[in-house]
C-alpha positions as CSV (number, residue, x, y, z in Angstrom):
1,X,0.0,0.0,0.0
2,X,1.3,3.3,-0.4
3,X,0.1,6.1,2.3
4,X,-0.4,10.1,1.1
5,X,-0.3,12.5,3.7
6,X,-1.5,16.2,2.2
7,X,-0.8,18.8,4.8
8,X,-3.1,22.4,3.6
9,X,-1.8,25.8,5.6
10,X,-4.4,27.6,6.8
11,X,-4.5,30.9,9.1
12,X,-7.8,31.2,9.9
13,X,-8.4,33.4,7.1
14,X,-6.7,32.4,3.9
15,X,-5.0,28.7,3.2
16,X,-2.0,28.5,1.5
17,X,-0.4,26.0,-0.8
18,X,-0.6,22.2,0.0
19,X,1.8,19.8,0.3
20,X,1.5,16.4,-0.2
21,X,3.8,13.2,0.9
22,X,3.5,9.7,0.3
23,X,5.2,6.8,1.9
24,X,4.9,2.8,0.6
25,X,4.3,0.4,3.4
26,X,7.0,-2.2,3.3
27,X,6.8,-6.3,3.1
28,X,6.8,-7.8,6.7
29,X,8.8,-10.6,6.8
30,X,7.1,-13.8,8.0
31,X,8.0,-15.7,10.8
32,X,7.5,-20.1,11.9
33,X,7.4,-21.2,15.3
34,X,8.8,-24.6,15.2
35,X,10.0,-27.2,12.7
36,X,10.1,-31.3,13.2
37,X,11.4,-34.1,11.0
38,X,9.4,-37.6,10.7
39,X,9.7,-40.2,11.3
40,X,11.6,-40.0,15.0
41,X,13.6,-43.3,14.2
42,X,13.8,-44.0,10.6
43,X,15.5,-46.8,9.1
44,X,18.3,-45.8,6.2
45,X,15.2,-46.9,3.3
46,X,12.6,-44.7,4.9
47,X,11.8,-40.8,3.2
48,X,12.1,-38.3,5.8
49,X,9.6,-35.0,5.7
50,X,9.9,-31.9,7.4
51,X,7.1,-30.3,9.0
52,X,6.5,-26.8,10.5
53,X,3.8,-24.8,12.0
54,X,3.2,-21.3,13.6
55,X,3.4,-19.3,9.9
56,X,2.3,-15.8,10.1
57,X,2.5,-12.6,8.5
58,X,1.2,-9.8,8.9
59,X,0.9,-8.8,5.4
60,X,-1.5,-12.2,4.9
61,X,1.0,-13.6,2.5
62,X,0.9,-16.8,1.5
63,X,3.5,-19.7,2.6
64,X,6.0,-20.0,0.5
65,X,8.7,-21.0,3.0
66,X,11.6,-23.1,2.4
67,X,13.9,-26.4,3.5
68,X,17.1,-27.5,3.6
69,X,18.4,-30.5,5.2
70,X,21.7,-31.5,7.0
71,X,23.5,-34.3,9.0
72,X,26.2,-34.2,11.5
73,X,27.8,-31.2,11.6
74,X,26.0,-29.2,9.2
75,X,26.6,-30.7,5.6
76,X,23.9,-29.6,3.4
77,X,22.7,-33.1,2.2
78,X,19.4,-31.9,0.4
79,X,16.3,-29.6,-0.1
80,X,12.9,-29.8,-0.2
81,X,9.9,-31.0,2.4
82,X,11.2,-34.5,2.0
83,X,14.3,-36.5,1.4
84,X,15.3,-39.7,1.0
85,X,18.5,-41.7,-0.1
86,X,21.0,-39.3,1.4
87,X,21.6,-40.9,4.6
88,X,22.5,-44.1,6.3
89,X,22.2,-45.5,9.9
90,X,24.0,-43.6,12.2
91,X,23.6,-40.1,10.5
92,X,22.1,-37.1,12.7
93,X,19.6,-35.6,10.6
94,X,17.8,-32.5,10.6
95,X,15.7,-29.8,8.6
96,X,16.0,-25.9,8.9
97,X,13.1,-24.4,7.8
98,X,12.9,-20.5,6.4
99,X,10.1,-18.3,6.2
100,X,9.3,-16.8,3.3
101,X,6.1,-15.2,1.5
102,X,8.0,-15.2,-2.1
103,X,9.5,-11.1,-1.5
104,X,11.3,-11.4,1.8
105,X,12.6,-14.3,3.9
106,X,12.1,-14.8,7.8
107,X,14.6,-15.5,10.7
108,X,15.3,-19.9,10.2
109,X,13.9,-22.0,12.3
110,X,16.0,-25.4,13.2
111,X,14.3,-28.7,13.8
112,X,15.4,-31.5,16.4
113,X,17.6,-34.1,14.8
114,X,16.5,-37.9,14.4
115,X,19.0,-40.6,14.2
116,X,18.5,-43.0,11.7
117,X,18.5,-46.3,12.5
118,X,21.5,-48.7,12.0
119,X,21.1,-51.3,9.1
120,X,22.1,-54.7,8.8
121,X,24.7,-56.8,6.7
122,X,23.0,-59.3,4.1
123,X,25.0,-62.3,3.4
124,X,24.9,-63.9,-0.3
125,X,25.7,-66.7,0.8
126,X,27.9,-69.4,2.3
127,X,30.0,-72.4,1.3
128,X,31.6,-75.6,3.0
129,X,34.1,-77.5,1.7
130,X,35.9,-80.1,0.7
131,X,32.6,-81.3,-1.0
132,X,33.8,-84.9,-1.0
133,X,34.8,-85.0,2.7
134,X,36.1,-88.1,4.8
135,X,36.1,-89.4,8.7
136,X,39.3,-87.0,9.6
137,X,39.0,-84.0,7.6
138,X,38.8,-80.8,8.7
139,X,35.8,-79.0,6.8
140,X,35.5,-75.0,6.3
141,X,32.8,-73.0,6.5
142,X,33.1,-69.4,4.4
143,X,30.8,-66.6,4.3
144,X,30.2,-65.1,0.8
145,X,30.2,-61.4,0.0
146,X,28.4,-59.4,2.4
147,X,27.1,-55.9,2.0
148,X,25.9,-53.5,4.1
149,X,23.9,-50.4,3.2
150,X,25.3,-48.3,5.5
151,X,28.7,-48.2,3.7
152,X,30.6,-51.0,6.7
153,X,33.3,-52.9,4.9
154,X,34.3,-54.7,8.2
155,X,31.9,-57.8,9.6
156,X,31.5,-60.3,12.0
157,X,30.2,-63.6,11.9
158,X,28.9,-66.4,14.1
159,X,28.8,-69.6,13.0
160,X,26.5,-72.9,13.7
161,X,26.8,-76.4,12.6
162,X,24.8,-79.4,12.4
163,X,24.9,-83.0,11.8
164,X,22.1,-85.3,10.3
165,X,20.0,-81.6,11.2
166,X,21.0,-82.0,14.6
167,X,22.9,-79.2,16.2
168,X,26.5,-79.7,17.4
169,X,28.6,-77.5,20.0
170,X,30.8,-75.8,17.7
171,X,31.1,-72.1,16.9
172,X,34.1,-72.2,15.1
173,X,34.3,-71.9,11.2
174,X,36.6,-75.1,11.1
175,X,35.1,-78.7,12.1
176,X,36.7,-81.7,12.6
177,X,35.5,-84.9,11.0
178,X,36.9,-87.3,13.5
179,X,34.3,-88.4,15.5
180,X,32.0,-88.7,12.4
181,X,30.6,-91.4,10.2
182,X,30.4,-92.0,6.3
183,X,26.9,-91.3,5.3
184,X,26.1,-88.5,7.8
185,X,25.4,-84.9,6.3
186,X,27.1,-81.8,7.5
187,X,26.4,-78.5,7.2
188,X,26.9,-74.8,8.4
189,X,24.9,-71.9,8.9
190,X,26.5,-67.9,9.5
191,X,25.1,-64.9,10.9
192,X,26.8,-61.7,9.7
193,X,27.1,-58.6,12.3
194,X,28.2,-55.6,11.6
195,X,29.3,-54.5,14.9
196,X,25.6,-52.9,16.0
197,X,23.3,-55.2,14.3
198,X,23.1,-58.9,13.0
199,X,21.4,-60.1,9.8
200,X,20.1,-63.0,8.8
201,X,21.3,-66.5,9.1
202,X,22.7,-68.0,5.9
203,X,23.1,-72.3,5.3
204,X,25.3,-73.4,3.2
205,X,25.6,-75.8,0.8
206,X,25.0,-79.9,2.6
207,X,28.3,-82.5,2.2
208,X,27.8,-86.2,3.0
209,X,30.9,-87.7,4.5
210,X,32.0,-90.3,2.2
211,X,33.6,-93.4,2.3
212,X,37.4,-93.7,2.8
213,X,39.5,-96.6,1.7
214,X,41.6,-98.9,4.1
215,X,44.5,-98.9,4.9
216,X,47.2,-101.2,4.9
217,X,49.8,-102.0,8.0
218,X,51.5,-105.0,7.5
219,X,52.2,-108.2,5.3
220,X,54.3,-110.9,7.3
221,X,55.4,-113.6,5.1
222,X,56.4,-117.0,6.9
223,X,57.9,-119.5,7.7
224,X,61.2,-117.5,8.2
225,X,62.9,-120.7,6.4
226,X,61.3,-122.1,3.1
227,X,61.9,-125.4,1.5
228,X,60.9,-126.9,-1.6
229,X,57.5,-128.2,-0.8
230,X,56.6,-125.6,2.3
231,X,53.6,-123.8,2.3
232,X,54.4,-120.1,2.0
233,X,51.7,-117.8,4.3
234,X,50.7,-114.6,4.4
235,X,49.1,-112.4,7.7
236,X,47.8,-109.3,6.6
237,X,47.0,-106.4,9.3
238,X,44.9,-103.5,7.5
239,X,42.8,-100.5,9.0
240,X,39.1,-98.8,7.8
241,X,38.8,-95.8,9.2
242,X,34.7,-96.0,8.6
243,X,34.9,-99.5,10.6
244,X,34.4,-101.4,7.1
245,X,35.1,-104.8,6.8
246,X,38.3,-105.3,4.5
């Protein structure tokens, strides 16, 4: 609005020459009471929106008030009422919100920061070998690649075996075939951590213990002396590890 103030002279008895001034009423700059981020623990996959309330100008402008968004220490990471794909567990996230009615812009207004919510690894997969195993091997369980979304390169993993489906003490990623028998199915299952969280268990492929050949440990040949007409023997010792009859 612009605002005309005419001031006429006047003595009682004659007036004088007017004079006239005029004054434009200025843009009041708007102002937010608070602003919030949703949701209060998101996961890394969720879209975050910022939210404010308390807009007012006295000019009855209309909202046109903007965002920005940052993590940590105040790297700008985005803008807009919502984001998403920027961040990953662990980040401190917030929104600053500035009023504006699309001529002059407010005093900011700073949200509380959320904490997104750690993610866990995913295994591919996992694999035991050797695939033909025998009674006294040592068999290896080995996790496959194994990403995490929220950029950790370092794991941990826990490991669980069974025999015949049945579930046997060790925790180890090694397993010693010793007390086993040919016939009988081993396998191993891994749980990858990142530190903070676990993911899901992974099985690995099943190996049947096979059969393993004897062994020899002694011929004897007697009697000590032969003569033409003796009867030459033999006494044979040999070993199955499976307990196989030979």
């Amino acid at each position: 609005d612009e605002v005309t103030c005419t001031v006429i002279p006047d003595d009682g008895e004659d007036r004088g020459t007017s004079v006239t001034a005029s004054i434009e009423i200025a843009n009041t700059e708007p102002t937010v009471d608070s602003a919030s981020v949703s949701p209060t623990s998101p996961d890394y996959s969720d879209t975050l929106t910022c939210s404010w309330s308390g807009f007012s100008d006295d000019d009855g402008d209309v909202d046109l008030s903007t965002v920005e968004w940052f993590k940590g220490e105040g790297s700008t990471i985005g803008t807009g009422k919502t984001l998403s794909g920027a961040f990953v567990g662990g980040d401190s996230v917030y929104c600053v919100v500035t009023p504006s009615d699309g001529e002059d812009d407010g005093t900011p207004v700073t949200s509380a920061a959320v904490v997104v919510n750690n993610a866990p690894p995913t295994l591919a997969d996992v694999t035991l070998t050797p695939t033909d195993a025998k009674v006294g091997n040592t068999m290896t369980c080995t996790p496959g690649d194994t990403t995490d979304p929220d950029g950790s390169t370092v794991f941990e993993y826990t490991y669980r075996w069974t025999i015949d489906g049945s579930s046997v003490a060790s925790t180890e990623s090694t397993l010693g075939t010793g007390s086993l028998s040919k016939g009988q199915f081993v396998r191993c299952y891994v749980i990858p951590s990142d530190g903070t969280d676990a993911g899901d268990e992974v099985a690995s492929n099943s190996v049947e213990i096979q059969n393993s050949p004897p062994t020899m440990t002694s011929v004897v040949i007697g009697p000590a002396e032969i003569r033409t007409n003796d009867t030459i023997t033999s006494e044979v010792s040999s070993d199955d590890i499976d307990g196989d009859s030979v």
